[in-house]
SERO-4910 file (N, C-alpha, C, O; in steps of 0.05 Angstrom, whole numbers):
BEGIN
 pado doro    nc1    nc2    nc3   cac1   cac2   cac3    cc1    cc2    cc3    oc1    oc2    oc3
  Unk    A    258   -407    548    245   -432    539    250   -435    509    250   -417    492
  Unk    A    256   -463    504    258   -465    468    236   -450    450    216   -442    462
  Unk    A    239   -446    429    209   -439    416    209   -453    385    225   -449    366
  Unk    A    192   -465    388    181   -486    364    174   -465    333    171   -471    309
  Unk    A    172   -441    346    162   -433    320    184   -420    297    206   -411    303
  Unk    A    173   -423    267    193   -424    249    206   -396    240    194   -376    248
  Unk    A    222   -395    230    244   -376    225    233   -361    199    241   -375    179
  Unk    A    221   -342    192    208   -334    163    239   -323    149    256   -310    161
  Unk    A    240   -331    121    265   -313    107    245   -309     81    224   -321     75
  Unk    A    258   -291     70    251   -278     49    261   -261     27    269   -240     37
  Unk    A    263   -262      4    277   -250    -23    250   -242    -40    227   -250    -35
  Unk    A    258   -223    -59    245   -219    -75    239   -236    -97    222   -230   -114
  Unk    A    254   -264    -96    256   -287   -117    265   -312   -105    260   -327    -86
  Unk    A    284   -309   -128    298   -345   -109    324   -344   -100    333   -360    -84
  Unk    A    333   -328   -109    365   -324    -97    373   -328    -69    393   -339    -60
  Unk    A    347   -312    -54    347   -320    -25    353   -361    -15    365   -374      3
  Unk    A    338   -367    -36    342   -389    -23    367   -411    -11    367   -433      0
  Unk    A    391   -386    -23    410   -403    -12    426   -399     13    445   -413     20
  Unk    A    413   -372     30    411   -359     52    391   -387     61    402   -405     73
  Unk    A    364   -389     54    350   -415     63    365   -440     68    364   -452     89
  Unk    A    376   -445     48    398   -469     51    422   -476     69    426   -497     81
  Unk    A    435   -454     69    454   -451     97    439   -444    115    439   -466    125
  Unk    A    428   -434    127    406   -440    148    401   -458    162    403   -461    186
  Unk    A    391   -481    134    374   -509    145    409   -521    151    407   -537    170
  Unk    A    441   -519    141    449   -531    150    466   -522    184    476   -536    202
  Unk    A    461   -493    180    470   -487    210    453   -489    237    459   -485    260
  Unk    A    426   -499    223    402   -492    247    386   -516    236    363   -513    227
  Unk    A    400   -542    237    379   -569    224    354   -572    240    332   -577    229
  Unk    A    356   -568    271    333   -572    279    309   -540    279    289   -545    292
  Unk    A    309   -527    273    294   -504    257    278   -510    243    283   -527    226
  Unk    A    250   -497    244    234   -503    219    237   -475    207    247   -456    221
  Unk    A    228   -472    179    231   -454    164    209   -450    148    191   -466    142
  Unk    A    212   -418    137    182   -411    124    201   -403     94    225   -400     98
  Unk    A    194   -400     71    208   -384     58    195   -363     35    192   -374     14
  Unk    A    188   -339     36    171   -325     27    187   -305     -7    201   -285     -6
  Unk    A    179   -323    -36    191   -301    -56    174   -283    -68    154   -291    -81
  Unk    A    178   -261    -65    163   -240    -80    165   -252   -113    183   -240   -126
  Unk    A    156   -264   -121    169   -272   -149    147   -255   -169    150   -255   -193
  Unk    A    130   -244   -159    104   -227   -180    116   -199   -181    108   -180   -195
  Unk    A    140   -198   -162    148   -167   -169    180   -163   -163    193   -145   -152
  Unk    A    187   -191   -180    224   -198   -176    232   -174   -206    213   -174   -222
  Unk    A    250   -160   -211    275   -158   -183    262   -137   -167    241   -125   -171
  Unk    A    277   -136   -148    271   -105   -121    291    -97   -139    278    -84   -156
  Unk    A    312    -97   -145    345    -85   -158    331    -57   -167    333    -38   -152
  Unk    A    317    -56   -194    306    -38   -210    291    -28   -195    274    -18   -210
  Unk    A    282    -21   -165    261     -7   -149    273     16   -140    297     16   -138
  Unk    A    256     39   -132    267     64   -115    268     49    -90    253     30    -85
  Unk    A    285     57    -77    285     57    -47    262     46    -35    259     24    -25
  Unk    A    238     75    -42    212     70    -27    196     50    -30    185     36    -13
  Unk    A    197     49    -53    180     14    -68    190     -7    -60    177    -29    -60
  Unk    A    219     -5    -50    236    -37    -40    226    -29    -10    217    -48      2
  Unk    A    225     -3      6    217     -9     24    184    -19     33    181    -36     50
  Unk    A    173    -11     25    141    -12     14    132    -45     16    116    -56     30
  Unk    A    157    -61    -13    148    -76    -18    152   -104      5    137   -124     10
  Unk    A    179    -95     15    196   -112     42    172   -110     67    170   -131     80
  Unk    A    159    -96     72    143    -98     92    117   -107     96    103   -115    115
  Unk    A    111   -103     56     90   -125     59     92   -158     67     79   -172     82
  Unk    A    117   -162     50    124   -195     44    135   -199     81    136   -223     86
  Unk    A    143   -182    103    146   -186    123    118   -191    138    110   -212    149
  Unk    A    110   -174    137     73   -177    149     58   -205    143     43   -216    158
  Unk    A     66   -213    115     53   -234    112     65   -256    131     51   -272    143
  Unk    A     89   -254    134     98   -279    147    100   -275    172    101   -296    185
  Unk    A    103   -248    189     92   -247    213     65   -262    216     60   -279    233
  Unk    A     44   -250    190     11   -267    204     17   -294    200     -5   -305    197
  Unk    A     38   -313    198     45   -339    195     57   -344    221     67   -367    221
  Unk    A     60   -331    244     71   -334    273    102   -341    273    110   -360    287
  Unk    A    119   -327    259    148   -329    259    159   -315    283    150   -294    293
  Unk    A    181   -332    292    190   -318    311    222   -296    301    234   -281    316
  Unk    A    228   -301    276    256   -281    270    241   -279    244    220   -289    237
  Unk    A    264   -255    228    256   -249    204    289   -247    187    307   -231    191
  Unk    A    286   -268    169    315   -265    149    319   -250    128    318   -265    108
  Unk    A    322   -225    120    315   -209     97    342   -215     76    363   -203     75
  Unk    A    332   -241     58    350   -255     45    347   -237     17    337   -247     -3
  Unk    A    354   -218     18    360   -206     -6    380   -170     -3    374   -149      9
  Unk    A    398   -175    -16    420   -147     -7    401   -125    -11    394   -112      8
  Unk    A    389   -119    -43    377    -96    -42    359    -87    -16    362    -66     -3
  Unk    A    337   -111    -10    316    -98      8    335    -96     36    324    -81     52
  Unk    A    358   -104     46    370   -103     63    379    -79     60    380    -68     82
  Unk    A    388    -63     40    400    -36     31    379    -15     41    385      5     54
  Unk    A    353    -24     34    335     -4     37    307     -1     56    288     15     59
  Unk    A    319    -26     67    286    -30     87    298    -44    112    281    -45    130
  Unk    A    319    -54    117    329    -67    143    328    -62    166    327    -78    185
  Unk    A    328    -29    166    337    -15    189    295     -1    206    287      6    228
  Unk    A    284     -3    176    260      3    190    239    -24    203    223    -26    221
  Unk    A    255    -45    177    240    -77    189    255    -76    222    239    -71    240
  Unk    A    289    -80    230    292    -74    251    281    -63    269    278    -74    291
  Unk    A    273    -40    263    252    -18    286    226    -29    286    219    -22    309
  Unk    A    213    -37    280    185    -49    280    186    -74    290    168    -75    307
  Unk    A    205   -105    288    217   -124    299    227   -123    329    224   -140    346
  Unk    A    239   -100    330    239   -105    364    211    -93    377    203   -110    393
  Unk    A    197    -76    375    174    -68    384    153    -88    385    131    -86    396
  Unk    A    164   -115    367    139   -131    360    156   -156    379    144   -175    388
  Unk    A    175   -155    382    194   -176    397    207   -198    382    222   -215    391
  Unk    A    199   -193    352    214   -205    332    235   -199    322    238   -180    307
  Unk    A    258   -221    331    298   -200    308    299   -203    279    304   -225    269
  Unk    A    296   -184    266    308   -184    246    326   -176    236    334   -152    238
  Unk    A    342   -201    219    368   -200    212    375   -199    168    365   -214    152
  Unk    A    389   -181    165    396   -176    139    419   -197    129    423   -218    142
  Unk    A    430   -191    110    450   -201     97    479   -184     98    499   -196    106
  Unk    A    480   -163     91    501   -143     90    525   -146    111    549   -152    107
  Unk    A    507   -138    137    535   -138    154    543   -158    165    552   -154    188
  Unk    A    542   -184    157    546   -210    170    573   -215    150    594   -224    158
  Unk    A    565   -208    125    587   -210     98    601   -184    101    616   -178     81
  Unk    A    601   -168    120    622   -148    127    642   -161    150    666   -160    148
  Unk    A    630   -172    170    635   -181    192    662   -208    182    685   -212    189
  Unk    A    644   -222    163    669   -238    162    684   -234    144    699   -254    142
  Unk    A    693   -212    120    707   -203    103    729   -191    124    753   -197    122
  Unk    A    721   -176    141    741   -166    160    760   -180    176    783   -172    179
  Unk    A    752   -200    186    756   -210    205    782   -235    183    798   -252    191
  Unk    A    778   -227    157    789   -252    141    808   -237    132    829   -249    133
  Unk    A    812   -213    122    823   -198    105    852   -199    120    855   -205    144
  Unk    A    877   -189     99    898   -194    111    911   -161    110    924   -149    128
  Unk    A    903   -148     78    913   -119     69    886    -97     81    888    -73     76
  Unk    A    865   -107     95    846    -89     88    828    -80     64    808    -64     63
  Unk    A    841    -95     41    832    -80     19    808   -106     11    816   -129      7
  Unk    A    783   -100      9    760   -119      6    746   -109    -12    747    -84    -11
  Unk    A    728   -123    -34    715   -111    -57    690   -130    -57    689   -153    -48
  Unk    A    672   -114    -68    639   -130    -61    627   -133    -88    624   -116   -105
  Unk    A    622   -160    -90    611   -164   -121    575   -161   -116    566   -172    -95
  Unk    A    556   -148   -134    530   -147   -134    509   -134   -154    515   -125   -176
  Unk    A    487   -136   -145    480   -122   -164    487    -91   -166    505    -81   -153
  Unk    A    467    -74   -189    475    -55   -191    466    -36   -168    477    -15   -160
  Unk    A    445    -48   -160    423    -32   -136    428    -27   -122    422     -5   -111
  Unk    A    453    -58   -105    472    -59    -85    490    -42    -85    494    -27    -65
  Unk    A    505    -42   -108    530    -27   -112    526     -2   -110    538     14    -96
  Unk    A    501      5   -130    491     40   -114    479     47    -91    477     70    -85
  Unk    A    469     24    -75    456     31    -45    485     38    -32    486     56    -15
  Unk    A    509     26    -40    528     38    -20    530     27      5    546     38     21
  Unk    A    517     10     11    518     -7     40    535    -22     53    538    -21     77
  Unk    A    547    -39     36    569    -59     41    593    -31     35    605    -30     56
  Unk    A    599    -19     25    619     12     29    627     20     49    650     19     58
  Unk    A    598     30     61    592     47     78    604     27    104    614     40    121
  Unk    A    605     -3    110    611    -16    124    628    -23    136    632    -29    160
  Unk    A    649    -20    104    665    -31    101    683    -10    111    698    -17    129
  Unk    A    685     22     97    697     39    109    699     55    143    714     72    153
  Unk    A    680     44    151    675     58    171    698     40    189    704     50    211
  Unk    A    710     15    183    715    -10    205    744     -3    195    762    -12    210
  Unk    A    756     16    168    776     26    166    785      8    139    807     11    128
  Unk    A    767    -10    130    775    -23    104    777     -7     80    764     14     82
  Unk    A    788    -11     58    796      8     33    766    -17     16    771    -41     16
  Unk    A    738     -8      5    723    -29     -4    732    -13    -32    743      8    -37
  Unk    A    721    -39    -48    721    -42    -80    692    -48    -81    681    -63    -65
  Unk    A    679    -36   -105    649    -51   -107    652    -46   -142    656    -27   -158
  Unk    A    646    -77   -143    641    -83   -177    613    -90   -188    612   -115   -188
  Unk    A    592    -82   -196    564    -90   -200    569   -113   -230    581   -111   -251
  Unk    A    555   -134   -217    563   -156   -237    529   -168   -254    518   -190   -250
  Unk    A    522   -151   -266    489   -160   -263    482   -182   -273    460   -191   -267
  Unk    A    505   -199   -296    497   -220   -319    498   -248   -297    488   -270   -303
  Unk    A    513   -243   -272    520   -270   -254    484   -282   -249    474   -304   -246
  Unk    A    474   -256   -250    442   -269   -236    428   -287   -265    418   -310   -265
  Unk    A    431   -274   -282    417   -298   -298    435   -317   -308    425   -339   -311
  Unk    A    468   -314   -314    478   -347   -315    465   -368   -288    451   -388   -294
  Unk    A    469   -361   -263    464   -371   -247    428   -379   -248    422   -401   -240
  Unk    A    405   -360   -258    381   -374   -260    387   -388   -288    402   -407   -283
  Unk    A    384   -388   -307    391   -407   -329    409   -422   -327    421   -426   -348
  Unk    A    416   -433   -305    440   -465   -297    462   -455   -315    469   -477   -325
  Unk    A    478   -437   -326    499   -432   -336    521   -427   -323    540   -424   -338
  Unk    A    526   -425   -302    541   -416   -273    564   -440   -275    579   -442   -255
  Unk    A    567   -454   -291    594   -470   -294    599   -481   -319    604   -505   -324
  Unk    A    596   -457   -340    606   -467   -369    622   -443   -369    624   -425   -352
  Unk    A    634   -445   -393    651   -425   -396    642   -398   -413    658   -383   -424
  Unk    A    616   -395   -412    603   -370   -415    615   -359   -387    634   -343   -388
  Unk    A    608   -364   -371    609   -352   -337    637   -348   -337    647   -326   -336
  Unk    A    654   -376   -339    685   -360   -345    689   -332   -357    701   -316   -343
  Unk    A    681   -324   -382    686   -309   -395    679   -286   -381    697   -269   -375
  Unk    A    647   -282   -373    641   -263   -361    648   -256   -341    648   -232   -339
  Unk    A    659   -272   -313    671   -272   -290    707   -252   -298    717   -232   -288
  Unk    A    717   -271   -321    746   -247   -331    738   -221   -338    748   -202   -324
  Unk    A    721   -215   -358    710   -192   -358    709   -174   -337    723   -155   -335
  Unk    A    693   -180   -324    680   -166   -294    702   -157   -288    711   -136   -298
  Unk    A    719   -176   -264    737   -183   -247    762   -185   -257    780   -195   -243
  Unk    A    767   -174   -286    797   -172   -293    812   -148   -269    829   -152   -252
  Unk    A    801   -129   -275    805   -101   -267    821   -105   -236    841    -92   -230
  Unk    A    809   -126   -216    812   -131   -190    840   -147   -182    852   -146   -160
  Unk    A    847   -164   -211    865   -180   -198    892   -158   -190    900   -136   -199
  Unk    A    899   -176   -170    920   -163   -162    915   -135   -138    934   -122   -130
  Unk    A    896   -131   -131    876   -117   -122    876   -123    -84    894   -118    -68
  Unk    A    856   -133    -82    832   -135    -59    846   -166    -51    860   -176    -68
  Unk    A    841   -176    -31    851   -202    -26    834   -221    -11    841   -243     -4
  Unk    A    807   -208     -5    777   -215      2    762   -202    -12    765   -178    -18
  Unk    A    738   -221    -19    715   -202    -33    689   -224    -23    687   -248    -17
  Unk    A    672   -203    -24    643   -212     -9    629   -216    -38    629   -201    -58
  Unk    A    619   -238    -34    596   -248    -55    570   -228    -44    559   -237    -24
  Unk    A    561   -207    -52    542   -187    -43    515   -194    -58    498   -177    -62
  Unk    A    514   -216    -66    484   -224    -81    484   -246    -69    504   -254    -57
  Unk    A    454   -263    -71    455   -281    -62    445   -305    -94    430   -324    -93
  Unk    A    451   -300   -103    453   -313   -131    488   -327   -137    495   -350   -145
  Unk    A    507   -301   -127    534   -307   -135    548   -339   -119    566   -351   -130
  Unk    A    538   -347    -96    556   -371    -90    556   -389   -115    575   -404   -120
  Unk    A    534   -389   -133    532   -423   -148    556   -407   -169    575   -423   -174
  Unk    A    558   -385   -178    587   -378   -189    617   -378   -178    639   -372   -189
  Unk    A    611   -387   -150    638   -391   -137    655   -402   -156    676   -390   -158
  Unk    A    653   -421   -170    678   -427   -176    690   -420   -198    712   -428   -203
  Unk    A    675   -401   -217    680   -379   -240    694   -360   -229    712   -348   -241
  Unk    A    687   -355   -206    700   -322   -197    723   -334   -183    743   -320   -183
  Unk    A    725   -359   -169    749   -364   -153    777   -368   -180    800   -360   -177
  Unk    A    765   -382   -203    780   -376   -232    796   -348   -230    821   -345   -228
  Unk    A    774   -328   -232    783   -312   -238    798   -292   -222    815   -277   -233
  Unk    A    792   -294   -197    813   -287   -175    834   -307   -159    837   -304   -135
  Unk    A    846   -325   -173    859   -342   -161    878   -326   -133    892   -306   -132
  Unk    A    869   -346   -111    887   -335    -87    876   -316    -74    893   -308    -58
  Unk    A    851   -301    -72    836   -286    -68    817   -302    -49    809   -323    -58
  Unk    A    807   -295    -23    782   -297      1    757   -293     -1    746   -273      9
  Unk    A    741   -317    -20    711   -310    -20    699   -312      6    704   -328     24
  Unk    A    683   -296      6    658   -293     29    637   -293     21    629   -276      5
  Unk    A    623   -312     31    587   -325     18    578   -307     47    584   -312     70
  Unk    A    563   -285     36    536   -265     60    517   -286     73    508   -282     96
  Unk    A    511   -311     55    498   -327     62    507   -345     88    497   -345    110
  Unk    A    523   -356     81    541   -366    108    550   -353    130    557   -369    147
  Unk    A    552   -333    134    560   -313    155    531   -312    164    523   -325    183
  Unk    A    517   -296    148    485   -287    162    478   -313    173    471   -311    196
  Unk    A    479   -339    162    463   -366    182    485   -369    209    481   -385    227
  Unk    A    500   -358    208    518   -365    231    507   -347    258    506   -357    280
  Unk    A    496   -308    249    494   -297    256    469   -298    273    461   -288    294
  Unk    A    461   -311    257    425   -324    266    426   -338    286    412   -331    305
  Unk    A    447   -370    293    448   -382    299    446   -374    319    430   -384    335
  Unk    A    465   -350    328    483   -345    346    473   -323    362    485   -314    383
  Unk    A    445   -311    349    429   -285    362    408   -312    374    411   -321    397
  Unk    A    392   -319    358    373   -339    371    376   -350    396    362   -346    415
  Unk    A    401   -369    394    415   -387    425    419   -367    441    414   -378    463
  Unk    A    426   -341    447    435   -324    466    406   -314    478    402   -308    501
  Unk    A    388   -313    458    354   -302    466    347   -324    473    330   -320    490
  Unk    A    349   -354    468    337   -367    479    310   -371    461    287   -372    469
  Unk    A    317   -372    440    296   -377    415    298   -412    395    286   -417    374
  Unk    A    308   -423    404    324   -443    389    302   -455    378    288   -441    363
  Unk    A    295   -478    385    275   -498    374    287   -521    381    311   -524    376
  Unk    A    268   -545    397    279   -568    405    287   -581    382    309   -591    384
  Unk    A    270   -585    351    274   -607    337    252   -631    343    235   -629    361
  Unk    A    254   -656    322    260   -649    299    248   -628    280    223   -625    281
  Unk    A    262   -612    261    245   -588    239    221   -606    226    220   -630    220
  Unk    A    199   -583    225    182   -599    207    197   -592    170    219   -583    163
  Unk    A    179   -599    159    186   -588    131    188   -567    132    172   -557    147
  Unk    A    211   -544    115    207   -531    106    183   -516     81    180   -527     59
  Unk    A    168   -487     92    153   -486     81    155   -465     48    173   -449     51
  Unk    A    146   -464     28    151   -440     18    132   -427      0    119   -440    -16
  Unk    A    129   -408      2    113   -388     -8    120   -372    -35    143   -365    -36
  Unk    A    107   -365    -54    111   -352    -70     84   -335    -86     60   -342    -90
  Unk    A     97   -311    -94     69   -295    -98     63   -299   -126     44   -286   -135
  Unk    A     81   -318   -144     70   -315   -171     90   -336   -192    114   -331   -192
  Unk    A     82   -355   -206    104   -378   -227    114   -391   -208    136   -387   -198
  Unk    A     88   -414   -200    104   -436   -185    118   -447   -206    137   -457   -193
  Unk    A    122   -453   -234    132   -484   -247    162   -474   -248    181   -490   -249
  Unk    A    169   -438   -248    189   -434   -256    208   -431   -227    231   -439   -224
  Unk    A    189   -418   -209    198   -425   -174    208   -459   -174    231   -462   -167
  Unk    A    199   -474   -179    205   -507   -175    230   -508   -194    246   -525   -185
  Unk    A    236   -501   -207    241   -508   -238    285   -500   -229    305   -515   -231
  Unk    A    283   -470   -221    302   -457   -216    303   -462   -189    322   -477   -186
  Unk    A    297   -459   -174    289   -466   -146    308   -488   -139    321   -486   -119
  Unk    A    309   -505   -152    321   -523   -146    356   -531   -156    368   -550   -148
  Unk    A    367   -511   -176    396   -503   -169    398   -489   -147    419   -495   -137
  Unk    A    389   -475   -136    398   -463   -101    390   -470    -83    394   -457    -62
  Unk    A    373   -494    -85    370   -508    -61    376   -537    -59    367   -553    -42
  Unk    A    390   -541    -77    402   -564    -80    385   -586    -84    395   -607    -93
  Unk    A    362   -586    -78    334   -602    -82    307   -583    -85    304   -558    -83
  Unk    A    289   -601    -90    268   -593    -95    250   -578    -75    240   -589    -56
  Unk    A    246   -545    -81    226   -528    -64    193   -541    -62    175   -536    -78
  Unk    A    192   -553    -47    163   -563    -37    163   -572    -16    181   -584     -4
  Unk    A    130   -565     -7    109   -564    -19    110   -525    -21    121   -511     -4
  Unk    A     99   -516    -39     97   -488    -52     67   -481    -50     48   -495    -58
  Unk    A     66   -465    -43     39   -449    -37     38   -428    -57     62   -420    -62
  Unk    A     18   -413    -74     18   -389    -81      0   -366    -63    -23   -371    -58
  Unk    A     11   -348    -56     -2   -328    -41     -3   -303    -55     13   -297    -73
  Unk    A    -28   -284    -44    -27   -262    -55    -23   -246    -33    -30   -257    -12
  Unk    A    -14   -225    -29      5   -198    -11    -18   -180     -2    -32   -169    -18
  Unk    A    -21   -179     24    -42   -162     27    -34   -139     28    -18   -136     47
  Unk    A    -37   -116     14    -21    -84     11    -29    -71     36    -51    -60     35
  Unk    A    -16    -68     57    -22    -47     76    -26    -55    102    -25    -41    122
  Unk    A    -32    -82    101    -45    -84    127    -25   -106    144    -19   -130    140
  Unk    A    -18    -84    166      1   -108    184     19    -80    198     16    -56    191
  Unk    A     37    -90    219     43    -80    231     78    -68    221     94    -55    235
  Unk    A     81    -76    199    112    -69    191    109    -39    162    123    -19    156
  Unk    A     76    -55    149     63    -32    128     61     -6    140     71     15    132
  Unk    A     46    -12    163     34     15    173     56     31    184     53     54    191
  Unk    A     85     15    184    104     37    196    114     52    169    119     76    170
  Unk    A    120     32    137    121     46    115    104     68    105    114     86     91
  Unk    A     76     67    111     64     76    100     61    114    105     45    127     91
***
C-alpha cells in the first residue's frame, strides 16, 4: 500500500539540505521532514561516540514525528553512526539510508581508470569510509580533506575567485590524477563549478544525487511511495533560526520554511537506548 507518511533527513546543519533538495526533485510527490542539529554543528570535530550519541538523538526525534525512512544527510554521522541507525531501523521497520555508498556506487560505475578521489571534510577523510569502499570494489581512492569549501560555501563565496584560488590549492596535487571524484560533503556541490575549474575533464559525483536516487529506488521496491500531492516540506532546527533562514537558502535554492525550533530529548527513544 502507498504510505503518506514523510521521509525524515537530517544533518548536523545545513549542508544536508541539499540531499533535501534532490530529494524533493527525485521524489516530488514525497513529503519531507528536515531535522538540523545546528546547536551542536559541526559533528566533523566529534569523537566517533558523540557523532554516534548525537545521530540517534536527532533520529529519535524524528521517528516521534511518524517517519517512515531515515536520510542521514551528513558524511561524518554516516561515518560513524549508519550502521547502528541501520540496526535499530530495520527492527523498528524503518530504512535507513546514508550518503557514502550511494557516492561510491556511482563513482564506480562512472569511472573509466579506477582511480577515484573523495573531496571532504577532515572527519570524513579520517573516518576512512568512502576508502574503505572504494577499495574493497578494487578502486585505487584518493582522499583530499578540503575544510575552507564549507565556509566559502556558507558565506555565499562559492563562486568568486576566492574559491577559485582555494579549489587550485587543494586540488592542484590531483590533476592529472583520478578521473572521478566524489563531492564527499554535502556543502561541496554549490562549489561545483570551482572544482570542475580546477579539474577540467574530470567526473564529479554529487553523494547527494545518487543517495535521492537510492531512496527512490529502495522505497518503490518496499512499496513505501506516497500518492501525492507532498504537503510542505517541514524543518526543524535545534538552535539560530535567522541564520538557518539566512544560509539555508543558498542550498535550497529557496526559502527554508516554515522552521520550527526544537529542543533534543537526550536519551529517550528507541535508536538512544541502542547508543547508550
Amino acid at each position: 500500500m502507498p504510505d503518506d507518511r514523510a521521509i525524515g533527513v537530517f544533518d548536523s546543519g545545513i549542508g544536508g539540505l541539499t540531499v533535501l533538495a534532490a530529494l524533493a526533485r527525485q521524489l516530488p510527490e514525497e513529503p519531507l521532514i528536515y531535522l538540523g542539529d545546528t546547536a551542536r554543528v559541526p559533528y566533523g570535530t566529534r569523537s566517533p561516540r558523540t557523532v554516534l550519541r548525537y545521530a540517534c538523538q536527532v533520529a529519535d526525534a524524528l521517528v516521534a514525528r511518524d517517519v517512515k525512512a531515515l536520510v542521514v544527510a551528513c558524511n561524518t554521522a554516516t561515518t560513524h553512526a549508519l550502521d547502528a541507525l541501520q540496526q535499530t531501523g530495520r527492527e523498528l521497520g524503518i530504512p535507513v539510508f546514508g550518503v557514502i555508498a550511494p557516492g561510491v556506487h556511482e563513482a564506480l560505475a562512472r569511472t573509466r581508470t579506477g582511480r577515484v578521489a573523495v573531496l571532504g571534510t577532515d572527519g570524513t577523510v579520517r573516518g576512512g569510509r568512502y576508502q574503505a569502499l572504494l577499495a574493497q570494489a578494487g578502486a585505487q581512492p584518493t582522499a583530499v580533506a578540503c575544510p575552507l569549501f564549507v565556509s566559502l560555501a556558507e558565506e555565499g563565496w562559492h563562486d568568486t575567485d576566492v574559491a577559485e584560488l582555494v579549489a587550485q590549492r587543494y586540488l592542484g596535487d590531483l590533476s592529472g590524477g583520478p578521473d572521478t571524484v566524489i563531492l564527499g560533503c554535502t556543502h561541496y556541490p554549490l562549489l561545483r563549478p570551482a572544482i570542475a575549474r580546477a579539474l577540467p575533464g574530470v567526473t564529479l559525483v554529487d553523494s547527494a544525487t545518487a543517495t535521492a536516487r537510492v531512496v527512490s529506488q529502495a522505497l518503490a521496491a518496499q512499496g513505501l511511495l506516497a500518492t501525492g500531492p507532498a504537503t510542505a516540506t517541514r524543518f526543524l532546527v535545534t538552535d539560530n533560526l535567522a541564520r538557518f533562514h539566512r544560509v539555508g537558502t543558498r542550498f535550497l535554492g529557496a526559502v527554508p520554511e516554515p522552521v520550527e525550533l526544537i529542543d533534543l530529548v537526550l536519551g529517550d527513544g528507541p535508536f538512544s537506548e541502542r547508543a547508550a
